[in-house]
N, CA, C and O of each residue as an XYZ file, in Angstrom:
700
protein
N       0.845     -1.159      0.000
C       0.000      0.000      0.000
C       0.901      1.236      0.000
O       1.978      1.262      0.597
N       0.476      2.110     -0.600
C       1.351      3.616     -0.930
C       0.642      4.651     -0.816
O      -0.499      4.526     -1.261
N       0.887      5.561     -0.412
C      -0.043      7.225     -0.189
C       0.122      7.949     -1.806
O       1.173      8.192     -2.400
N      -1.233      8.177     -2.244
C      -1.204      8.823     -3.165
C      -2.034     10.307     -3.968
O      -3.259     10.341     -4.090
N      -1.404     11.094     -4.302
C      -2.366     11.862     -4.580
C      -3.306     12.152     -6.143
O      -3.040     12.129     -7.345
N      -4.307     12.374     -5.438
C      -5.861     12.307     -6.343
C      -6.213     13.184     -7.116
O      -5.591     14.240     -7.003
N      -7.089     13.139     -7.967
C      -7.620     14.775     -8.710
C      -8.548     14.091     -9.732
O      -8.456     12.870     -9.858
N      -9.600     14.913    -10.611
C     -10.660     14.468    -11.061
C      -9.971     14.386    -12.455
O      -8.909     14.993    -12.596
N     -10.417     13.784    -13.344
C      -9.626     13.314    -14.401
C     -10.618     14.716    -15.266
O     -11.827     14.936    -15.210
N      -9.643     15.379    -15.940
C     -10.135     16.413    -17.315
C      -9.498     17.675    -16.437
O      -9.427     18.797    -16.939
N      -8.983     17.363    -14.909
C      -8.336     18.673    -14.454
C      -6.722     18.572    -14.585
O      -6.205     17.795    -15.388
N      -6.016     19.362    -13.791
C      -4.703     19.701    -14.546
C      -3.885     18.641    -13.319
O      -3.666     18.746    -12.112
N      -3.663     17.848    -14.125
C      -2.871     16.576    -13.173
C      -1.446     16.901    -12.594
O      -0.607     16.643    -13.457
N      -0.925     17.335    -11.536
C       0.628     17.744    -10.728
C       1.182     16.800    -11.361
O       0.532     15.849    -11.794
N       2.531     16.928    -11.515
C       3.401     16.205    -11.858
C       4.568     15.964    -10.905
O       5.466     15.150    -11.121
N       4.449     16.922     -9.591
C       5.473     17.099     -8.725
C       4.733     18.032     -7.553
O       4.138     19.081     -7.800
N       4.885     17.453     -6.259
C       4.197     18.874     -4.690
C       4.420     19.952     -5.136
O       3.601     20.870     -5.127
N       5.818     20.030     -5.703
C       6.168     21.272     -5.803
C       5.520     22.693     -5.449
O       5.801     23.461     -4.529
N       4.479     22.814     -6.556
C       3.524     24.261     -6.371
C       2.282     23.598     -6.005
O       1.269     23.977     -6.593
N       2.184     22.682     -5.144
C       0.939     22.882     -4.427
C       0.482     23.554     -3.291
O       1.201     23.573     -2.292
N      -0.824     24.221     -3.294
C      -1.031     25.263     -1.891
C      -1.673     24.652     -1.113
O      -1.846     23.497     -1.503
N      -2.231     24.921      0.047
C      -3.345     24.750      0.819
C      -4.491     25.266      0.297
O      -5.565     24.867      0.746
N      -4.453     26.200     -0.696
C      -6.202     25.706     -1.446
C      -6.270     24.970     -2.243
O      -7.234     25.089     -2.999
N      -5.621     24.216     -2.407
C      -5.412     23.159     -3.521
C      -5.183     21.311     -3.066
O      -5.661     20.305     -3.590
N      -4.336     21.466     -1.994
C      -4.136     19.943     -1.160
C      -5.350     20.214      0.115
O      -5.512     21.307      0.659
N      -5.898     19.342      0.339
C      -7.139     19.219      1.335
C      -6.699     17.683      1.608
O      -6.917     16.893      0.689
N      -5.849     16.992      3.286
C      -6.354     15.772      3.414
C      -6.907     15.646      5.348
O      -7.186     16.587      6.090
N      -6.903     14.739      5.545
C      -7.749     14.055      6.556
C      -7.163     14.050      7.822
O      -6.116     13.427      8.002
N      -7.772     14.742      8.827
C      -6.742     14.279     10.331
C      -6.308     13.179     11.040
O      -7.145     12.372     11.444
N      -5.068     13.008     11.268
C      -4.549     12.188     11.493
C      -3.967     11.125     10.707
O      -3.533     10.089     11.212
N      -3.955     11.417      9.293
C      -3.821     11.038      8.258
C      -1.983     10.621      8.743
O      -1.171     11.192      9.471
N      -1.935      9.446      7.964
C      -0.464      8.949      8.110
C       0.261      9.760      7.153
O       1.475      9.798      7.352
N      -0.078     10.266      6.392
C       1.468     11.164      5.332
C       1.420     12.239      5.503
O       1.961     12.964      4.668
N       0.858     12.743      6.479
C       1.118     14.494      7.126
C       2.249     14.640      7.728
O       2.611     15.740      8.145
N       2.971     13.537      7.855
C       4.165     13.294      8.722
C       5.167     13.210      7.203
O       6.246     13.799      7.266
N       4.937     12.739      6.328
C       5.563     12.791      5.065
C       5.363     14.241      4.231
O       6.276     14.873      3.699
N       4.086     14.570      4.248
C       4.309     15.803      3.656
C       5.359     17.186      4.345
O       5.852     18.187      3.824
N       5.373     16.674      5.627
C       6.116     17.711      6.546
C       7.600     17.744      6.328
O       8.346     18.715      6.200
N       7.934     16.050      6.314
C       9.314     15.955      5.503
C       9.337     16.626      4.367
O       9.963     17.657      4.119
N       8.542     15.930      3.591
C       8.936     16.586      1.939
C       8.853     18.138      1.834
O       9.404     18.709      0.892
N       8.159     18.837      2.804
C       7.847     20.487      2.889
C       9.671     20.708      3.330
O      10.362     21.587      2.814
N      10.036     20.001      4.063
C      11.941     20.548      4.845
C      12.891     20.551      3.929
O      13.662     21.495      3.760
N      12.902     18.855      2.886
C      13.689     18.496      2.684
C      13.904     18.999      0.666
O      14.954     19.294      0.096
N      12.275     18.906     -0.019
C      12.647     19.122     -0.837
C      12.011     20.155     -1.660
O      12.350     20.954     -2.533
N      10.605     19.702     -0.819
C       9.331     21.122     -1.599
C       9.170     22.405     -0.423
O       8.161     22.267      0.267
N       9.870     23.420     -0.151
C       9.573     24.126      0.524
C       8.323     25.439      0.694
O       8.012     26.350      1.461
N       7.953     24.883     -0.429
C       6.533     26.017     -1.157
C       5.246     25.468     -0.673
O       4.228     26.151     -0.558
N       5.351     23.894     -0.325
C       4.396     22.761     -0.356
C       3.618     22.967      0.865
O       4.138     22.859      1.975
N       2.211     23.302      0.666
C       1.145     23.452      1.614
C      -0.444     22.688      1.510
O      -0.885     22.291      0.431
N      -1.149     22.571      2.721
C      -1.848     21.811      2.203
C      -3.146     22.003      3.991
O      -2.498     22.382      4.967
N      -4.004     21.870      4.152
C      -4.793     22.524      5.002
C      -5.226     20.564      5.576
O      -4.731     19.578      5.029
N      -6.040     20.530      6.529
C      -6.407     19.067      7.108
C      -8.069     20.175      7.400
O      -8.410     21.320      7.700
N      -8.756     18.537      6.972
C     -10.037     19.033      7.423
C     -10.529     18.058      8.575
O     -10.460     16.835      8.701
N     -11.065     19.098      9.388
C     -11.333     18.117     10.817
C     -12.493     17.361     10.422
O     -12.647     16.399     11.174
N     -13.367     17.442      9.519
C     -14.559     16.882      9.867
C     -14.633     15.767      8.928
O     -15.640     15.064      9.010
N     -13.523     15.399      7.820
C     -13.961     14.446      7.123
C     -12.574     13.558      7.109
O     -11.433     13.608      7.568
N     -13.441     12.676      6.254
C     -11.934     11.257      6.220
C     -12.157     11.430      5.040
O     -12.962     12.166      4.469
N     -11.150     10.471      4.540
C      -9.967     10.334      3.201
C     -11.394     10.354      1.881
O     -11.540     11.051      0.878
N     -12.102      9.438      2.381
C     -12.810      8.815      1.103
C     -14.475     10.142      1.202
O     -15.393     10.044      0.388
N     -14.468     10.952      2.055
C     -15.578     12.097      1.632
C     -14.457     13.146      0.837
O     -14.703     14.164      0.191
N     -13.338     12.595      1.094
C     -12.676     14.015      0.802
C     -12.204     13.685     -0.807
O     -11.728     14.483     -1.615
N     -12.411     12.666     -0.935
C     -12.358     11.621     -2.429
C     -13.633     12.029     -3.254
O     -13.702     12.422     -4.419
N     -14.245     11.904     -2.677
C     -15.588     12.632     -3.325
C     -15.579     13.811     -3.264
O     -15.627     14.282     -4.401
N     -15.530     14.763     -2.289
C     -14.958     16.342     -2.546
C     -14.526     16.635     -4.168
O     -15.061     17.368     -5.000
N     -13.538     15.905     -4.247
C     -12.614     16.010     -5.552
C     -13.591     15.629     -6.627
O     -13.903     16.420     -7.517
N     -14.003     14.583     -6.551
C     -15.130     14.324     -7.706
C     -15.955     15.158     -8.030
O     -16.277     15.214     -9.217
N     -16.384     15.811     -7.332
C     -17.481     16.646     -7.205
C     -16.938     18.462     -7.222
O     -17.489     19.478     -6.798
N     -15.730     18.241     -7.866
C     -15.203     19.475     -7.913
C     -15.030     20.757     -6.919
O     -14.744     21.922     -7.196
N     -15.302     20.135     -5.663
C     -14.653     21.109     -4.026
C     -13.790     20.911     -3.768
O     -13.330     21.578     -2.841
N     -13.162     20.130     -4.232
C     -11.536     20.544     -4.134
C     -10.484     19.631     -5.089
O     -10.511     18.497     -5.566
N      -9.595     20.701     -5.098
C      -8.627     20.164     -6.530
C      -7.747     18.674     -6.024
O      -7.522     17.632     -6.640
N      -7.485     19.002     -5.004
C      -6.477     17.282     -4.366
C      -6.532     16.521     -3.207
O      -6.344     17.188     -2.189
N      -6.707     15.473     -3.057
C      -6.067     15.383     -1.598
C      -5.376     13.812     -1.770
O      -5.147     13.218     -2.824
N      -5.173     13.440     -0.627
C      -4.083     12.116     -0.795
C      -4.803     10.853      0.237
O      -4.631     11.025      1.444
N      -5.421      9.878     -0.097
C      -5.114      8.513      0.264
C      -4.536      7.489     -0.037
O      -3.703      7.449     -0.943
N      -4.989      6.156      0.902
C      -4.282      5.067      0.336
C      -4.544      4.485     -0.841
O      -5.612      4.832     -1.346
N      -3.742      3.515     -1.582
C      -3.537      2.932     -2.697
C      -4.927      2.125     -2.713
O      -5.805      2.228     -3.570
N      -4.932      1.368     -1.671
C      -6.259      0.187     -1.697
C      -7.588      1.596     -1.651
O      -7.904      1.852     -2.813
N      -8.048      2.123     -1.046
C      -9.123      2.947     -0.962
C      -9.227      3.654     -2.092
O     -10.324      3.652     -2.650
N      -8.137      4.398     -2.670
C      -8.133      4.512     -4.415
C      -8.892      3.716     -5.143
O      -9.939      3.927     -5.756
N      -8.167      2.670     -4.986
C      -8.416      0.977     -6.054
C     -10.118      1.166     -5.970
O     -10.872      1.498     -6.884
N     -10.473      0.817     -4.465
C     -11.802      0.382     -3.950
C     -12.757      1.364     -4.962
O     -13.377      1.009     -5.964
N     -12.649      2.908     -4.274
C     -13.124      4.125     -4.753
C     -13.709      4.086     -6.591
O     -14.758      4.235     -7.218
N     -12.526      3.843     -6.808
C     -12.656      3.993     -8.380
C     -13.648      2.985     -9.225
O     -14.237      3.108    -10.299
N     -13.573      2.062     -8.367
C     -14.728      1.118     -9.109
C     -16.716      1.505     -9.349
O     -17.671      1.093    -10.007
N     -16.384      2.544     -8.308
C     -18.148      3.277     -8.681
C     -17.582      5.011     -8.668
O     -18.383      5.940     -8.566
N     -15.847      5.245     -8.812
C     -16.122      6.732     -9.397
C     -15.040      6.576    -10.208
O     -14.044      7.086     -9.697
N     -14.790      5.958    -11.512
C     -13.851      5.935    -12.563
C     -13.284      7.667    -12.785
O     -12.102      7.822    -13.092
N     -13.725      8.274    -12.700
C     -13.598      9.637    -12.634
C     -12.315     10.035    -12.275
O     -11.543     10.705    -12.962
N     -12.083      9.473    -10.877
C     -10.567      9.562     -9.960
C      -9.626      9.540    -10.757
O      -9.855      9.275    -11.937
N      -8.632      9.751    -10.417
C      -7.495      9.370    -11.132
C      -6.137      9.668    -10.412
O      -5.969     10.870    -10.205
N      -5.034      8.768     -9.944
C      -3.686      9.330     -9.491
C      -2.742     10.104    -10.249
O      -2.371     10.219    -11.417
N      -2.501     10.591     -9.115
C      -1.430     11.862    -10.050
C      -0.073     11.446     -9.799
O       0.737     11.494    -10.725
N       0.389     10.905     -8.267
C       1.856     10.608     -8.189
C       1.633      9.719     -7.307
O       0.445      9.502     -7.067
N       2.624      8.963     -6.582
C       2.672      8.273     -5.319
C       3.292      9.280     -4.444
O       4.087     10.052     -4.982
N       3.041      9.412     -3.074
C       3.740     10.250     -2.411
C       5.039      9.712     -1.428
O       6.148     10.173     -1.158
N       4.226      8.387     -1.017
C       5.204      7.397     -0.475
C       5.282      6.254     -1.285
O       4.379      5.705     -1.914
N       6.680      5.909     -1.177
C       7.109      4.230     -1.348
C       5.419      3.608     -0.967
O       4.465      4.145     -0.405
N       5.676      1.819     -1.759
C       5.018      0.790     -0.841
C       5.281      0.314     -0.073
O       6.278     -0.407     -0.015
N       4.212      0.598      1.150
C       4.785      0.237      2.480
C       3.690     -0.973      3.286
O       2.475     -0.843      3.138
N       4.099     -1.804      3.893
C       3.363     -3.131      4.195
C       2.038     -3.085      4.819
O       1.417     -2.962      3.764
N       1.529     -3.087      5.319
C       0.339     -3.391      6.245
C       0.817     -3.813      7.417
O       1.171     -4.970      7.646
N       0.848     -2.668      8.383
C       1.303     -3.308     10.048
C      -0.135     -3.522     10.862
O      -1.286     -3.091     10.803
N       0.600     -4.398     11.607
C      -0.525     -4.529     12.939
C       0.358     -3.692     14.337
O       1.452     -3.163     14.529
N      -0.649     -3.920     14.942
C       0.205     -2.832     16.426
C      -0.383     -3.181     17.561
O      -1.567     -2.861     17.674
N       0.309     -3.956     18.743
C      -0.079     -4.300     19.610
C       0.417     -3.077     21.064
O       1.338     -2.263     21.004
N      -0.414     -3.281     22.121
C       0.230     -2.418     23.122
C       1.753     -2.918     23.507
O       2.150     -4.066     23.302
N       2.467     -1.965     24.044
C       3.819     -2.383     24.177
C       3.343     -1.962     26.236
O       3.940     -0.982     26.682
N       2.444     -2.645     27.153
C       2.575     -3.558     28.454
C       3.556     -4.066     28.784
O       4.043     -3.474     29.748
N       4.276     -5.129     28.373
C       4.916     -6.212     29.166
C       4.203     -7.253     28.698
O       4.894     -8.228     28.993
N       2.936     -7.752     27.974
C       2.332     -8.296     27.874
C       2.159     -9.163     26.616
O       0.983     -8.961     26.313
N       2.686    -10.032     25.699
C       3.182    -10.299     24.267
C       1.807    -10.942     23.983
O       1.371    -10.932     22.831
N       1.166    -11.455     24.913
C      -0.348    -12.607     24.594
C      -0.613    -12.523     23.221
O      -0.461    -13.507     22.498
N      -1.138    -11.029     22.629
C      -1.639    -10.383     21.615
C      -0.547    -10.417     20.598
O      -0.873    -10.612     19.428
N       0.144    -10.325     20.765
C       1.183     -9.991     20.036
C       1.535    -11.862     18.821
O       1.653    -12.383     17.712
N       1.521    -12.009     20.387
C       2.454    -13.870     19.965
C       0.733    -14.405     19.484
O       0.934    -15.157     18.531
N      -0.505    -14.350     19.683
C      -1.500    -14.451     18.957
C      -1.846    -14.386     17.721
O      -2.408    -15.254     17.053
N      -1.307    -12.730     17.228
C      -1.423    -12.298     16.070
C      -0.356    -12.930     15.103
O      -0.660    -12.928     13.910
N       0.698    -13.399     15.416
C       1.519    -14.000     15.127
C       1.829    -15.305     14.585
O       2.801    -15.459     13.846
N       1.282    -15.979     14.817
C       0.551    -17.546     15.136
C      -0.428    -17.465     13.982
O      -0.075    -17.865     12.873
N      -1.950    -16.843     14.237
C      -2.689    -16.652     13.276
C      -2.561    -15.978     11.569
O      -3.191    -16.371     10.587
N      -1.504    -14.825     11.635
C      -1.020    -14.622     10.307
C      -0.153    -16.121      9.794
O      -0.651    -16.745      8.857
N       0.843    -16.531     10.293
C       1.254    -17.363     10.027
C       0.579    -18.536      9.515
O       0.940    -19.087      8.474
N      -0.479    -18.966     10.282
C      -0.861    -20.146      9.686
C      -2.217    -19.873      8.488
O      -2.532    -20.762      7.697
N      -2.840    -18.668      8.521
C      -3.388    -17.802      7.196
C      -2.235    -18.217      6.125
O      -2.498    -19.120      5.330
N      -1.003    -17.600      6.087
C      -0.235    -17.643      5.053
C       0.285    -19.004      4.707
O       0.369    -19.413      3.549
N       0.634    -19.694      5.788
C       1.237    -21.600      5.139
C      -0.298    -21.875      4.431
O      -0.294    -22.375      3.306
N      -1.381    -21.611      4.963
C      -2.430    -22.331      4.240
C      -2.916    -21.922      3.235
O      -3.656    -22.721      2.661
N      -2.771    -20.871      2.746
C      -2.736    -19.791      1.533
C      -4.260    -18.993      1.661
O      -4.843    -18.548      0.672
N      -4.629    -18.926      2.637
C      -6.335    -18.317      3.436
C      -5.757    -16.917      2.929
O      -6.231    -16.337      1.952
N      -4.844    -16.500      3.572
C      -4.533    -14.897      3.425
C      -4.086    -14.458      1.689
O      -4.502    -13.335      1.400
N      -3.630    -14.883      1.005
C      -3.662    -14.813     -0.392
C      -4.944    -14.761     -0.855
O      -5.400    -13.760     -1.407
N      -5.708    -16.014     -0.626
C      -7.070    -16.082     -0.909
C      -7.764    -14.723     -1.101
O      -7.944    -14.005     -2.085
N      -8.157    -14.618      0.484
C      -8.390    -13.184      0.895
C      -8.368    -11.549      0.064
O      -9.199    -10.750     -0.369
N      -6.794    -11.672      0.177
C      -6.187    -10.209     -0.846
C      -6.398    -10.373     -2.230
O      -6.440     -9.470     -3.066
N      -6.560    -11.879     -2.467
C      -7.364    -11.811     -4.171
C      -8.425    -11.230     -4.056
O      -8.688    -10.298     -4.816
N      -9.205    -11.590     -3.181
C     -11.055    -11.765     -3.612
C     -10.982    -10.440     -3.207
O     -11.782     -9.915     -3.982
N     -10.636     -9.737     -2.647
C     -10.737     -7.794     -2.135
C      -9.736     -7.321     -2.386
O     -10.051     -6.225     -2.851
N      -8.535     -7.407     -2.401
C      -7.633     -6.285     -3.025
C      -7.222     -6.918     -5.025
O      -7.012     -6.241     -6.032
N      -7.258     -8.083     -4.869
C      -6.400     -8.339     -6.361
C      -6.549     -7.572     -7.467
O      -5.679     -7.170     -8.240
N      -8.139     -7.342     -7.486
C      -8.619     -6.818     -9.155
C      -8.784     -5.299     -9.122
O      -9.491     -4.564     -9.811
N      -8.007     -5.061     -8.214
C      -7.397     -3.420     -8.417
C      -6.613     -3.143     -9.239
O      -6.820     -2.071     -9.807
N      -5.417     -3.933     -9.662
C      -4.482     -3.584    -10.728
C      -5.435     -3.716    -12.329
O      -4.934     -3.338    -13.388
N      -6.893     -4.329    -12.238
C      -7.231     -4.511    -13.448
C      -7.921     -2.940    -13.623
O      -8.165     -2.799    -14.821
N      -8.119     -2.329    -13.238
C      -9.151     -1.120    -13.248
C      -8.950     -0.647    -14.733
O      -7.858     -0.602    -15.301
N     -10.122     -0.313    -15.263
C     -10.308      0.139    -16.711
C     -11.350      1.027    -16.931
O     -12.506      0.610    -16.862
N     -11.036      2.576    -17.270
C     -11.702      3.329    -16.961
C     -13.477      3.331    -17.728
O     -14.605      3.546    -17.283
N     -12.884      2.956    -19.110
C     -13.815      2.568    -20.105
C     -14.840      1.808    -19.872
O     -16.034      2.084    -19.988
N     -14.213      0.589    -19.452
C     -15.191     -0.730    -18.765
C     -16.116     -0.320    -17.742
O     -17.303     -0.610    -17.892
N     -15.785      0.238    -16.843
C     -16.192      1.305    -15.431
C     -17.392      1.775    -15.718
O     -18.466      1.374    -15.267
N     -17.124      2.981    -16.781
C     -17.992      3.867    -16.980
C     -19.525      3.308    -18.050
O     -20.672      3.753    -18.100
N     -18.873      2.224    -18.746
C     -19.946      1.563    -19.693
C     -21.073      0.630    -18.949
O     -22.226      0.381    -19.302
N     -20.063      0.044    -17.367
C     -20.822     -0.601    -16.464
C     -22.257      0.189    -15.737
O     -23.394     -0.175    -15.440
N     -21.395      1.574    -15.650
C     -21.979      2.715    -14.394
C     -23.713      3.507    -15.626
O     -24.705      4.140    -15.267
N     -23.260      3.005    -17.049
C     -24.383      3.453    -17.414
C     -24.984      2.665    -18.008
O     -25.942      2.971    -18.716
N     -24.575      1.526    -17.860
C     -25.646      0.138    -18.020
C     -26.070      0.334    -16.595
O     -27.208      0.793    -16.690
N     -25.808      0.247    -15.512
C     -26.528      0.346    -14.286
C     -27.617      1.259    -14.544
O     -28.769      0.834    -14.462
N     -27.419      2.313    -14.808
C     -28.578      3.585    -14.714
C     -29.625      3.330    -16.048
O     -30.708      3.910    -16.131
N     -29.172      2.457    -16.978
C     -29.778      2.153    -18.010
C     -31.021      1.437    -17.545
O     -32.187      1.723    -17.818
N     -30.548      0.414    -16.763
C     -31.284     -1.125    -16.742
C     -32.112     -1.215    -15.345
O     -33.239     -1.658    -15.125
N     -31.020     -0.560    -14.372
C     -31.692     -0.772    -12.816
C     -33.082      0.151    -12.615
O     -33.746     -0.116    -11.613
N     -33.462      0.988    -13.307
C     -34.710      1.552    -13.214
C     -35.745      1.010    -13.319
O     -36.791      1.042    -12.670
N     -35.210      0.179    -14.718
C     -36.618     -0.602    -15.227
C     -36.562     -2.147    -14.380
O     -37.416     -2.937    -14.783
N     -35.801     -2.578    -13.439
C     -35.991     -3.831    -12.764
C     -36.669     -3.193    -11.355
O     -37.511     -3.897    -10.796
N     -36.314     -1.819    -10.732
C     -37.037     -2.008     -9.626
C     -37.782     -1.864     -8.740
O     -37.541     -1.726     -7.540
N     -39.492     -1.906     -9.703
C     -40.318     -2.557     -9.409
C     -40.533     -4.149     -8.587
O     -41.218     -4.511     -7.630
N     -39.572     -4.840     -9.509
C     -39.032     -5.913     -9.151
C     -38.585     -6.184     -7.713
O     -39.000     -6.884     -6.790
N     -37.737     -5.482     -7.874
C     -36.474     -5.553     -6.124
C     -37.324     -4.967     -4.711
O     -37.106     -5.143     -3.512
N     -38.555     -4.071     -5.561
C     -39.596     -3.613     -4.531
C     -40.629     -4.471     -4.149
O     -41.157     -4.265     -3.056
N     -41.060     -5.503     -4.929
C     -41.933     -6.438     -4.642
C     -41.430     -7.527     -4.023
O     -41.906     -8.026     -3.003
N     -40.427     -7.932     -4.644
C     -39.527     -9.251     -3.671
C     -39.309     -8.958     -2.327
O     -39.459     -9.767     -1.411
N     -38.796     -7.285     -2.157
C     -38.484     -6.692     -0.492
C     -39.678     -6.891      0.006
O     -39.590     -7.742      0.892
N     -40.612     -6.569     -0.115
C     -42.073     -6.827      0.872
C     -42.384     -8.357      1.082
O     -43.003     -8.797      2.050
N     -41.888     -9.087      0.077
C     -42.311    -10.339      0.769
C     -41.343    -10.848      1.558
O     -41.676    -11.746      2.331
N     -40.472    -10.565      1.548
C     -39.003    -10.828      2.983
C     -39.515     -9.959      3.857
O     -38.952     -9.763      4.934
């Protein structure tokens, strides 16, 4: 998984932080790459600004962008992937971070129970191939994303689902 930043596809795609402002970058509190953008503001983009909104998370602020309230903001790679499958619209502009693994995080007590638990159970997920399984059936068919396919789906939906539901309304009353 990698932090990346977003923007609506037909707008002017960054190619670099460089000249981005705070009316322009909008992401999420507590967001894990605010700690990266702060680096990259020291070390290489010193122009680089960007505002946190208290009241929303990554994926309203994903829609923000869709919906043309705001020009950028940055989530993860998988929530991208997810996102894009009912808003083809999205589109990445850069990665901001490397790919970086999926941690777990136990309290650091004195206490390993949890720890040596979680441990045990990934492990035997992975000898049995459960956890592969898994990241197929929900993360895999992210690398297939096709914007074309997407959008031909999203208006066969609006095409077809009108005229079935009548249907989906009569079946619900008898459940």
């Amino acid at each position: 998984m990698s932090q990346q930043l977003v923007y609506k596809v037909g707008q002017y795609r960054p190619r670099t932080l460089g000249n981005l402002t705070a009316e322009q970058l909008t992401v999420a509190p507590g967001h894990v790459v605010v700690n990266d953008l702060q680096t990259l503001k020291e070390t290489k983009f010193p122009e680089l600004s960007w505002k946190v909104d208290d009241k929303k998370g990554s994926a309203e602020l994903m829609e923000d962008v869709i919906e043309g309230k705001l020009d950028y903001t940055i989530a993860d790679s998988v929530a991208i992937s997810l996102f894009q499958r009912v808003h083809p619209e999205l589109a990445v502009a850069l990665d901001i971070t490397d790919e970086q693994p999926v941690t777990w995080f136990s309290p650091l007590d004195g206490d390993n129970t949890l720890s040596a638990a979680l441990l045990d159970f990934f492990n035997e997920m992975n000898e049995d191939g459960t956890l592969a399984r898994i990241e197929e059936k929900y993360l895999g068919h992210g690398d297939d994303f096709d914007y074309v396919d997407t959008r031909t789906f999203l208006r066969a939906v609006d095409a077809v689902l009108p005229q079935l539901k009548p249907l989906f309304e009569k079946y619900a009353r008898r459940n």
